[in-house]
C-alpha positions as CSV (number, residue, x, y, z in Angstrom):
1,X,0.0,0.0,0.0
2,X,1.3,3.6,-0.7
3,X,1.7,6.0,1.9
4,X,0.4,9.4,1.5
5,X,3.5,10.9,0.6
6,X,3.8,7.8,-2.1
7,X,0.1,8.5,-3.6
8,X,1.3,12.1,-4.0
9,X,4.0,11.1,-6.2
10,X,1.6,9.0,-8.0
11,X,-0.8,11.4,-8.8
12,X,1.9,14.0,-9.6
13,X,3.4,11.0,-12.0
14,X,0.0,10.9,-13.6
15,X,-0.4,14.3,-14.0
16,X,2.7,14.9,-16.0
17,X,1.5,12.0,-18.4
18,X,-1.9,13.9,-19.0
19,X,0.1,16.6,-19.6
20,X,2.7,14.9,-22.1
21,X,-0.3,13.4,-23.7
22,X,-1.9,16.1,-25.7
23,X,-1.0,19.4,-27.2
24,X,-3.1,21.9,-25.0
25,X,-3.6,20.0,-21.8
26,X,-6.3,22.0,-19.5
27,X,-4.3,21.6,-16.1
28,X,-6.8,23.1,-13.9
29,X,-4.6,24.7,-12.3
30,X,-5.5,26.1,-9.1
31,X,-5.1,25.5,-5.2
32,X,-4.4,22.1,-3.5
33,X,-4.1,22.5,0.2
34,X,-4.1,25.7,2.6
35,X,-2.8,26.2,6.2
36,X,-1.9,29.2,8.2
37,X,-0.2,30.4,11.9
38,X,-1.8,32.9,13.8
39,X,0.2,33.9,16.8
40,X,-1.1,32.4,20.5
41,X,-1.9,35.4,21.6
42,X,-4.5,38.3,21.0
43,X,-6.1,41.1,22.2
44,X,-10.0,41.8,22.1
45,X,-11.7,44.9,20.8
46,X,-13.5,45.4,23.4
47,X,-11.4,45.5,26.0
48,X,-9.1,48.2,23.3
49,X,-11.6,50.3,23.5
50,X,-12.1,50.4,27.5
51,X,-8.4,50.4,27.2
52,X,-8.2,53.3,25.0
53,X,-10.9,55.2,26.5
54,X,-13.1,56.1,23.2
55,X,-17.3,54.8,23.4
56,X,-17.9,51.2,22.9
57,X,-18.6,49.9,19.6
58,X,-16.4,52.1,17.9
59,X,-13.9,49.3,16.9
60,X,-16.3,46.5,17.7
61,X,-19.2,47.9,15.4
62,X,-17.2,51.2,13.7
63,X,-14.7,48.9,12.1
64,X,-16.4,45.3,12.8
65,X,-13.6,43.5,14.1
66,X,-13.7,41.2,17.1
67,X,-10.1,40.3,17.6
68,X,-6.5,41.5,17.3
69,X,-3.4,39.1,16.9
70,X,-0.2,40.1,17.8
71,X,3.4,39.2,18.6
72,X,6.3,40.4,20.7
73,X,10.0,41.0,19.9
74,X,10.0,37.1,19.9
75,X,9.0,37.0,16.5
76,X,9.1,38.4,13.0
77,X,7.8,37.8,9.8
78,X,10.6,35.5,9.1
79,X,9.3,33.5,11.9
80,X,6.0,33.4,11.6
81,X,6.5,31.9,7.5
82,X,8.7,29.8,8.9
83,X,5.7,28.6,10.8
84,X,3.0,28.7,8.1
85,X,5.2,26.7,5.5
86,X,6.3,24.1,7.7
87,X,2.9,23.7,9.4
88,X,1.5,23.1,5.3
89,X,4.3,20.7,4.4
90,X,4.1,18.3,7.6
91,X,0.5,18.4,7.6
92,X,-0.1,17.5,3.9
93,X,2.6,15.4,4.2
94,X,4.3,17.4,1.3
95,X,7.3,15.8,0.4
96,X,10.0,19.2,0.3
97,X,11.9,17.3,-2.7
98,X,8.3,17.9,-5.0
99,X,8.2,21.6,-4.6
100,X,9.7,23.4,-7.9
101,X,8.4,26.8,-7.1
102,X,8.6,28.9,-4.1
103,X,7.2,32.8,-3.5
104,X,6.2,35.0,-0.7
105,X,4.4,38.2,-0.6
106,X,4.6,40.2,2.3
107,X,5.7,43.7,2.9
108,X,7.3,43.0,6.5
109,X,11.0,43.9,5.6
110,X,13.4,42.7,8.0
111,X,16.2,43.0,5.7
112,X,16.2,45.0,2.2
113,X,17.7,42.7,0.7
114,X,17.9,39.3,1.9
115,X,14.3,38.3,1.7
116,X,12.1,36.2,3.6
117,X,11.9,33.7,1.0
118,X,15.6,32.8,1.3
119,X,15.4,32.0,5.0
120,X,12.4,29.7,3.7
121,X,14.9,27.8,2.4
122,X,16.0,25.7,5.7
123,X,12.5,23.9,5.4
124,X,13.4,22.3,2.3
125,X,16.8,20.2,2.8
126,X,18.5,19.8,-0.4
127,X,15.5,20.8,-2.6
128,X,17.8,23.8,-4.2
129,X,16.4,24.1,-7.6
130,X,13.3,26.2,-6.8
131,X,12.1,29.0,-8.8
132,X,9.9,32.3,-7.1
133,X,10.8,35.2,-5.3
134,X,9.9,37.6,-2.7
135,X,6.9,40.0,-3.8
136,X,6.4,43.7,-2.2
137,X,3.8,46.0,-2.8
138,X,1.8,46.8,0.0
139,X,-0.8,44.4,0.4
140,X,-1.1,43.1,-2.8
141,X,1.9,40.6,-2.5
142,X,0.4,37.5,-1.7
143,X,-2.3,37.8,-4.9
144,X,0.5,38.3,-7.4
145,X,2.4,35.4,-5.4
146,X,-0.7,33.0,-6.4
147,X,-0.7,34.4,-9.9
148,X,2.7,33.7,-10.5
149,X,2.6,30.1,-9.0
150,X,-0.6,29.2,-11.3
151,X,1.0,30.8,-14.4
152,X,4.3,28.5,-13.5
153,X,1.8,25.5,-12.9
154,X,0.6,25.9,-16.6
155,X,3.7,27.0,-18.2
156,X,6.0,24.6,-20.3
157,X,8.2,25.2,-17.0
158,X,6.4,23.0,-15.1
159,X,7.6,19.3,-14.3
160,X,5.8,16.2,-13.0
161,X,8.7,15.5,-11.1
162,X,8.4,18.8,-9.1
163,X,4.8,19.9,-9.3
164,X,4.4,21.9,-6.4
165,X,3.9,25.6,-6.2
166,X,3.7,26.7,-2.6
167,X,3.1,30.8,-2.0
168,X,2.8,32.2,1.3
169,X,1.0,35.6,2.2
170,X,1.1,37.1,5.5
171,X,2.7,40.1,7.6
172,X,2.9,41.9,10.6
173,X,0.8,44.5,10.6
174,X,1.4,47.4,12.9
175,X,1.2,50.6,13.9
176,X,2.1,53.4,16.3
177,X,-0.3,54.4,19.3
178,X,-3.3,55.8,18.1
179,X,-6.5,55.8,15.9
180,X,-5.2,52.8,13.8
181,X,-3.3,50.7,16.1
182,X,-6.4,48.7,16.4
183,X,-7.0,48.1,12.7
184,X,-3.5,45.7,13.2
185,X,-2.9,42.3,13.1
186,X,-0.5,39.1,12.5
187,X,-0.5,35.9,10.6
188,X,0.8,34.4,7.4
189,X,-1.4,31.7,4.9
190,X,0.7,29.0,3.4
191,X,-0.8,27.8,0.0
192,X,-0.3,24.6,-2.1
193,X,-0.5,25.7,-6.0
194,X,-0.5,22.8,-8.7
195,X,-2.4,21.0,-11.5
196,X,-6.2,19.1,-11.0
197,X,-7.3,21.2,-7.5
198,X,-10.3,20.9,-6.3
199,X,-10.1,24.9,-5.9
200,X,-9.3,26.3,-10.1
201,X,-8.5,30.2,-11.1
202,X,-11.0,30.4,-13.2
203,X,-9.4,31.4,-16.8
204,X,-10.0,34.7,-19.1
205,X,-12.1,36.9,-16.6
206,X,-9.1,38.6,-14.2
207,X,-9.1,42.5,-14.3
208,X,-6.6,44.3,-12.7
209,X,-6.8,48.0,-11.7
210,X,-3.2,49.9,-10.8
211,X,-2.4,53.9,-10.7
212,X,-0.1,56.0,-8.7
213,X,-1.1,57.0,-4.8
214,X,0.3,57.8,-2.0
215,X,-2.7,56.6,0.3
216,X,-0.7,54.2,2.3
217,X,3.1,54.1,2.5
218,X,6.2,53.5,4.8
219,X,9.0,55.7,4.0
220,X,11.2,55.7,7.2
221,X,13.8,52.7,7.0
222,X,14.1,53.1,11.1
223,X,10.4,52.2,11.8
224,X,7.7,49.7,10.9
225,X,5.0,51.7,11.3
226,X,3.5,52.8,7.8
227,X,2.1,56.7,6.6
228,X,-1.6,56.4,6.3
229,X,-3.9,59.0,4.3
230,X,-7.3,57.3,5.9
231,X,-9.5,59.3,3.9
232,X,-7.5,58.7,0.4
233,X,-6.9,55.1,0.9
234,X,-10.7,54.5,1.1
235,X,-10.9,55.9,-2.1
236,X,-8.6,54.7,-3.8
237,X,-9.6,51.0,-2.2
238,X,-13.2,51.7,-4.0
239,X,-12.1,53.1,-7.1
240,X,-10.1,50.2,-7.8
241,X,-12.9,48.4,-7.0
242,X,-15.5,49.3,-9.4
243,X,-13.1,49.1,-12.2
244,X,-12.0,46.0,-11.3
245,X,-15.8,44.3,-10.7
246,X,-16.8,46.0,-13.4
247,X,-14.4,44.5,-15.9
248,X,-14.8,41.2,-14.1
249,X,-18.2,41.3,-14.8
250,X,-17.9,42.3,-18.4
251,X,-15.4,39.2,-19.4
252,X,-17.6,36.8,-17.3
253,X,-20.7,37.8,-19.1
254,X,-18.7,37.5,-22.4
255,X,-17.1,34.3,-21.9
256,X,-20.3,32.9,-20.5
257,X,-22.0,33.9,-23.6
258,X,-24.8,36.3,-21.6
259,X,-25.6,39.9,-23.7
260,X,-27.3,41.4,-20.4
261,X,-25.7,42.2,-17.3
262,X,-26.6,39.7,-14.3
263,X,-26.0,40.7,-10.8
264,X,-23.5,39.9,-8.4
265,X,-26.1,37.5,-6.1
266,X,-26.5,35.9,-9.4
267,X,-22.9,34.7,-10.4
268,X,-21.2,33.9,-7.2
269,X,-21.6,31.9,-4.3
270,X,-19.3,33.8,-1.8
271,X,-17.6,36.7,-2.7
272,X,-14.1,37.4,-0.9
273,X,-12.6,41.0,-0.1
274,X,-8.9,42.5,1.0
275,X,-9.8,43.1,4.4
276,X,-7.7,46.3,6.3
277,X,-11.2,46.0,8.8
278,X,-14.3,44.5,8.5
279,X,-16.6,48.1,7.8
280,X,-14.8,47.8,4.5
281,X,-15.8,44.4,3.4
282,X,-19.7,45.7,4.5
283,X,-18.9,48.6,2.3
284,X,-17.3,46.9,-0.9
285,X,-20.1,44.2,-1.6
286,X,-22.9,47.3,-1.3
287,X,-20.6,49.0,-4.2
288,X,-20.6,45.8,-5.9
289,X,-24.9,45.7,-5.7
290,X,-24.4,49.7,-6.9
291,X,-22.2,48.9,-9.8
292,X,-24.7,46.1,-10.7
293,X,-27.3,48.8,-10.8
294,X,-25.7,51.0,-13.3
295,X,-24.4,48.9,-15.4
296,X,-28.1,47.6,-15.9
297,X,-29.3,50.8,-16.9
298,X,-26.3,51.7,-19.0
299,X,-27.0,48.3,-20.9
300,X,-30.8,49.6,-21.5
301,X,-32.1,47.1,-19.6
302,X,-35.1,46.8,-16.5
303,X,-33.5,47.3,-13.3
304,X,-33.9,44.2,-11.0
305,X,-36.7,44.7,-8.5
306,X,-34.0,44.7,-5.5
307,X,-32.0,47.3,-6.8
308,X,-35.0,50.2,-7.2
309,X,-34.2,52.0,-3.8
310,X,-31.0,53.4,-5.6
311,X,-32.4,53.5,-8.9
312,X,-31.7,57.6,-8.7
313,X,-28.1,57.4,-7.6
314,X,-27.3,54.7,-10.6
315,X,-29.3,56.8,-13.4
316,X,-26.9,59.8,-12.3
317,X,-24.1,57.2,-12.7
318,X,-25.1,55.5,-15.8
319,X,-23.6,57.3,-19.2
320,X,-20.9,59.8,-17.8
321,X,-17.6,59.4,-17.1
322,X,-18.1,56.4,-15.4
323,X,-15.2,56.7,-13.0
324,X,-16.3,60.0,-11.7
325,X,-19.5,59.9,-11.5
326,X,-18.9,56.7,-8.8
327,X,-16.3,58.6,-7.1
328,X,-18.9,61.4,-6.2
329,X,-20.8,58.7,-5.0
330,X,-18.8,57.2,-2.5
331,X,-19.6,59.6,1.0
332,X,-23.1,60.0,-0.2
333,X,-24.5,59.0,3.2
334,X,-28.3,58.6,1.8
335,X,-27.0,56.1,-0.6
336,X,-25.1,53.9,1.4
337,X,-28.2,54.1,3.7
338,X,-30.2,52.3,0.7
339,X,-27.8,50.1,-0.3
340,X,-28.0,48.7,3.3
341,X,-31.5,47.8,2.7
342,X,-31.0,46.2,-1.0
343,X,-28.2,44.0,1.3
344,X,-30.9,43.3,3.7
345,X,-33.4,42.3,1.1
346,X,-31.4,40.6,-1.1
347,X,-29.7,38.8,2.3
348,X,-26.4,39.2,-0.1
349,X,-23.6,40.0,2.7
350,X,-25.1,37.0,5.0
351,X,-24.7,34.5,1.7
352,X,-21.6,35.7,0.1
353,X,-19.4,37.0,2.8
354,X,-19.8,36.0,5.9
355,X,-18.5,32.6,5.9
356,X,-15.1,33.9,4.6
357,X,-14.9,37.3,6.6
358,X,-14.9,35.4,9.9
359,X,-10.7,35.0,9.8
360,X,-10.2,38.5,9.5
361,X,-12.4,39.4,11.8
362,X,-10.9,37.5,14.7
363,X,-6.9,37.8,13.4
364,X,-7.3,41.8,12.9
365,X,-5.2,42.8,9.5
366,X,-2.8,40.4,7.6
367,X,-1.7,42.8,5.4
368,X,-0.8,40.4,2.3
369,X,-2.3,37.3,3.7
370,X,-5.6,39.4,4.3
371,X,-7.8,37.6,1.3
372,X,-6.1,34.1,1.7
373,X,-7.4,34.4,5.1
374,X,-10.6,34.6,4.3
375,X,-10.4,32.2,1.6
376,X,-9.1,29.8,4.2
377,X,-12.2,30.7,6.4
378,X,-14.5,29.9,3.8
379,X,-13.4,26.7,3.0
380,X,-13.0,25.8,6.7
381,X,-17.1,26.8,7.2
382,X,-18.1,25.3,4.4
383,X,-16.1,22.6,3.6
384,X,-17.7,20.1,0.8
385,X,-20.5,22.3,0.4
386,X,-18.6,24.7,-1.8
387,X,-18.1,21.7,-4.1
388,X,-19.6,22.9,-8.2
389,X,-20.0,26.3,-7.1
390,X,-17.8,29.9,-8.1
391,X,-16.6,32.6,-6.3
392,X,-14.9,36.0,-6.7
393,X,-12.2,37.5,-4.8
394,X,-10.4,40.9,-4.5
395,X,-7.0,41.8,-3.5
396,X,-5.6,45.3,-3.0
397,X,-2.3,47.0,-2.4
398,X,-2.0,50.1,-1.5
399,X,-0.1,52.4,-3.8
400,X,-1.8,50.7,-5.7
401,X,-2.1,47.8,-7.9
402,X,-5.8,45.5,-7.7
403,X,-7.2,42.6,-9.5
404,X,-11.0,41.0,-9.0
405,X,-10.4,37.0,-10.0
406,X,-12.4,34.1,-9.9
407,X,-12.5,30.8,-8.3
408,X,-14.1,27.6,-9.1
409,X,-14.8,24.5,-6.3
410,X,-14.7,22.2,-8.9
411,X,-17.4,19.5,-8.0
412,X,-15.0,16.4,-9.8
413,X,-12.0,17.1,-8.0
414,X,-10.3,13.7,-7.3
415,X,-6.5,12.3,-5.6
416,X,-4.9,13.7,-2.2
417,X,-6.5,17.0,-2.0
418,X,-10.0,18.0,-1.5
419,X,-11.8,20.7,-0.2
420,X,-13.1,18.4,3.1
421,X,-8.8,17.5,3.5
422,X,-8.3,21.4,4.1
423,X,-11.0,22.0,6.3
424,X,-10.3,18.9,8.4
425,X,-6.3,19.6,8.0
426,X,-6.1,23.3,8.6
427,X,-8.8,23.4,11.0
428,X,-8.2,27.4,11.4
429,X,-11.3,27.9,13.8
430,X,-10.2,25.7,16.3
431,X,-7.0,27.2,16.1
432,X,-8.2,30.5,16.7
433,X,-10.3,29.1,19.7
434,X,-7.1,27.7,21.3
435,X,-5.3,31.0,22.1
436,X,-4.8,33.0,24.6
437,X,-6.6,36.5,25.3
438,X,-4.0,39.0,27.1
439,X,-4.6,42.2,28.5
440,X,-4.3,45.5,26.9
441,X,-1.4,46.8,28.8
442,X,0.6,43.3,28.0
443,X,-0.1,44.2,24.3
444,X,1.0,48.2,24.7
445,X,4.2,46.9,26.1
446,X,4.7,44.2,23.6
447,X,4.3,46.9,21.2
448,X,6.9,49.4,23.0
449,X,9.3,46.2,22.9
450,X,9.1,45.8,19.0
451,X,9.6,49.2,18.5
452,X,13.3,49.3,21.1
453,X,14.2,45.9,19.0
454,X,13.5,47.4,15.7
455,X,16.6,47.3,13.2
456,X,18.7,46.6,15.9
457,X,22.1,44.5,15.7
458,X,23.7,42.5,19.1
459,X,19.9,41.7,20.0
460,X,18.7,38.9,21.9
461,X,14.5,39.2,22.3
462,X,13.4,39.8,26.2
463,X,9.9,38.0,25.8
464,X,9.5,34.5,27.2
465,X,9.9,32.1,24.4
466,X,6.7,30.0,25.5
467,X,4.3,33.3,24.6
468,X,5.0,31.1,20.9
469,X,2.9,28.0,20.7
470,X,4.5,24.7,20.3
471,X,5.6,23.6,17.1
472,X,6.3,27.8,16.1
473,X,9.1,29.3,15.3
474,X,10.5,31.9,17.2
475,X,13.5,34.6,16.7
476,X,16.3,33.6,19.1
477,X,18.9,36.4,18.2
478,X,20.1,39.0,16.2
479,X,24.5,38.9,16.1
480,X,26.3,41.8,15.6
481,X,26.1,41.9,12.0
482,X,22.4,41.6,11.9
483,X,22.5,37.8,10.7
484,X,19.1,36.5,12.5
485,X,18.9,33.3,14.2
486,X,15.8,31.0,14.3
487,X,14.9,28.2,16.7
488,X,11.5,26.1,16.8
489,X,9.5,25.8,20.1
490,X,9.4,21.8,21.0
C-alpha cells in the first residue's frame, strides 16, 4: 500500500503524463491545500476600546472587528512563514523534494535585501532548484504570489517531477499608538498551488486595476509603522474596485455567452474582499450591488426589483464618465443608507461573505495574507458544500495595484487533496479558539518592545519564548552583524 507521501508522487506522475499526452492539456490549475499560523496570543476589541478610553462599539461595530493578533519581539515575519510553511508541508505530508516553485508576498521587511523567502529555504533540505521570489507591494503581494505560482503550474516550465507551487502571504501589521493601532494584526497563509485542484482560477475573466497613490506608504527605513492617508486610501480602495468588478463582470458575461448584465447575487456563491477591517468588506459588496445597478441601466435594460431603492443614484451614474460619476458617490451618506436595505433584502452579505470574513475578523489585519485568510475561512465553514460552485475574490495594495479574480470548487476534484482535507487539515477555527486573550497593557508593552528591537544588531528578544505555541518558530537572536537566528518551540 502507498503512503500518502507515495500517492502524491503518483498522482503528480499521472499528472505529468496527462500533460505529455496532448498538445493543449487544461491543467486546472488552481489551489491544493491551505494552512496558516496565527500567533497564540490576542487582544480583544472590546477591552481596546475600555483600554483606549473612546465609546464602545467604535472598533467593535465602527470597524467590525472582534479580535487583534499580535506578537512580541519574539517573532518576526521571518518566523512566523517559517511557521506557516512548515505547518502546510508536515500536515499534507508534502514531500520538500516535490516543490519546484517557491514565492512570498509580504511587505514586513526585516532586511532589504535578503528576503524572507531565502530563510524559507532551511525547510526544504536539499530541494535547491526552486524557482519564485519575494513579492512587495503593500498588500497586494500575496495575490501576485498566487498568480505567478498558477502561471508557473501551466507554463512549459512545469515538471511532473516537481509539481508543487507553494506561496505564502502574511505580515505583521502594525502601527504606532493611536486611531489605527487597532486596525492591526498578524498571521501568514501557506498555499499549495499545482495542477487538478479541487479549488481552479477560473481562466480569461481577471481584471486588474493599478495607478499611482500615496494613500498608504512606509518611508522611514528606522520604523515599521507605515504613513496612512485614511481618507484617500478608502478611495482609492473603491475606485479600484469598481473598475476591477466591473471588468470582471464584463469578461464573465462575455465568456459565459450572456448579452445582459446579471448581478453579483446571481454569479457567485461567496464573494471574498482584501480586508484592512471588516466596515470595509460591508462597504465593498454594497458598491458591488451599486455597480450592478448602473451597469443595468447603462446596458438599457429593466433594473432588478431589488436594486429600485437606488435607482436615482445609478441613473446619475449611468452614461458619464463612469469613473467619476462613482467617485462622487462614494460619501453619499443617503445612498449607502439604501444600499444597506437592498443587502438586507437581497440577504447578499449574510450569503456571500460571511463565511469567509470570519478570519479577518478575529486575526485583525494580515496585510498580504488578508484575502487568503478569508479564503481559508470559507473553506474551513463550508467545507464540501462549496463543491460545483464559483466565487470572486479581491485583493488590493496600496499604492496601488488590484485585481477581481475568480474561483471555481470544482465539484470532480479527485486524488490527495479535497476541499473536506483542508478543512479537516487546517482546521483554522479551532485554532483560533485555542489561544490566549492577554490584556491591553501586556499588548501596549509588547508593542513598546518591537519598537526598542527594531533594526537593531547584538539583539537577543526579552519576551518569554513560551508566549510562541509549540511547534512555532520563534527569533532567538540577532548577532552583531544583523544575521538572525531562528529556533522552533518543542
Amino acid at each position: 500500500m502507498l503512503s500518502r507521501s507515495g500517492t502524491m508522487r503518483a498522482a503528480a506522475a499521472a499528472a505529468g503524463r496527462r500533460g505529455l499526452a496532448t498538445a493543449a492539456p487544461k491543467p486546472n490549475v488552481g489551489i491544493l491545500a491551505m494552512d496558516a499560523y496565527f500567533p497564540g496570543r490576542y487582544v480583544s476589541q472590546d477591552d481596546l476600546e475600555q483600554a483606549d478610553g473612546v465609546s464602545s462599539g467604535k472598533y467593535t461595530i465602527g470597524l467590525g472587528q472582534k479580535e487583534m493578533a499580535f506578537v512580541s519581539d519574539r517573532e518576526d515575519i521571518n518566523s512566523v512563514m517559517l511557521s506557516a510553511v512548515s505547518r502546510l508541508l508536515e500536515r499534507y505530508e508534502i514531500d520538500p523534494a516535490l516543490v519546484g516553485r517557491l514565492e512570498v508576498g509580504t511587505e514586513s521587511l526585516v532586511d532589504k535585501s535578503k528576503s524572507s523567502r531565502t530563510t524559507l529555504m532551511s525547510l526544504f533540505g536539499d530541494n535547491r532548484d526552486m524557482e519564485g521570489a519575494t513579492v512587495m507591494n503593500a498588500c497586494y503581494g500575496g495575490t501576485a504570489a498566487l498568480l505567478n505560482s498558477a502561471a508557473w503550474a501551466e507554463s512549459s516550465e512545469w515538471r511532473a517531477e516537481k509539481p508543487y507551487a507553494i506561496y505564502v502571504a502574511g505580515d505583521v501589521a502594525v502601527y504606532e499608538a493611536g486611531p489605527a493601532r487597532p486596525t492591526g494584526g498578524c498571521g501568514a497563509v501557506a498555499v499549495l498551488v499545482g495542477r487538478d485542484a479541487p479549488i481552479r482560477l477560473v481562466p480569461g475573466v481577471r481584471t486588474s486595476y493599478a495607478e499611482d497613490a500615496y494613500d498608504f506608504y512606509k518611508p522611514s527605513m528606522s520604523s515599521e509603522y507605515p504613513v496612512v492617508n485614511g481618507k484617500d486610501s478608502q478611495v482609492c480602495y473603491m475606485r479600484a474596485l469598481d473598475s476591477c468588478y466591473r471588468g470582471f463582470k464584463a469578461r464573465s458575461e462575455a465568456a459565459e455567452g450572456q448579452t445582459a448584465p446579471s448581478m453579483l447575487t446571481d454569479s457567485v456563491g461567496s464573494m471574498l474582499f482584501h480586508s484592512p477591517y471588516n466596515k470595509l468588506v460591508q462597504q465593498s459588496l454594497r458598491r458591488l450591488l451599486f455597480n450592478d445597478a448602473v451597469r443595468a441601466i447603462e446596458a438599457g435594460q429593466p433594473l432588478p426589483e431589488a436594486l429600485e431603492p437606488v435607482r436615482e443614484w445609478a441613473e446619475a451614474c449611468a452614461g458619464q464618465d463612469s469613473a467619476a460619476a462613482l467617485e462622487a458617490s462614494y460619501t453619499d451618506r443617503a445612498l449607502d443608507k439604501a444600499l444597506q436595505a437592498v443587502d438586507r433584502s437581497l440577504s447578499a452579505h449574510a450569503s456571500l461573505v460571511a463565511p469567509g470574513e470570519t478570519v479577518s475578523q478575529r486575526v485583525g489585519n494580515t496585510y498580504t495574507g488578508a484575502m487568503h485568510a478569508n479564503l481559508l475561512g470559507l473553506v474551513c465553514n463550508r467545507g464540501a458544500n462549496l463543491r460545483g460552485s464559483k466565487a470572486a475574490a479581491f485583493s488590493y495594495g496600496s499604492g496601488l495595484i488590484a485585481t477581481m479574480f475568480g474561483l471555481d470548487f470544482a465539484a470532480d476534484a479527485t486524488g490527495p487533496f479535497t476541499l473536506e482535507r483542508i478543512q479537516e487539515t487546517a482546521d483554522v477555527f479551532g485554532a483560533l479558539d485555542a489561544r490566549t486573550r492577554v490584556p491591553c497593557e501586556q499588548f501596549t508593552s509588547d508593542m513598546l518592545l518591537r519598537e526598542a528591537a527594531y533594526g537593531r544588531n547584538s539583539f537577543t528578544p526579552v519576551s518569554p519564548i513560551e508566549q510562541v505555541p509549540p511547534g512555532a518558530f520563534y527569533l532567538e537572536s540577532v548577532d552583531e552583524t544583523w544575521r538572525r537566528s531562528y529556533a522552533r518551540r518543542a
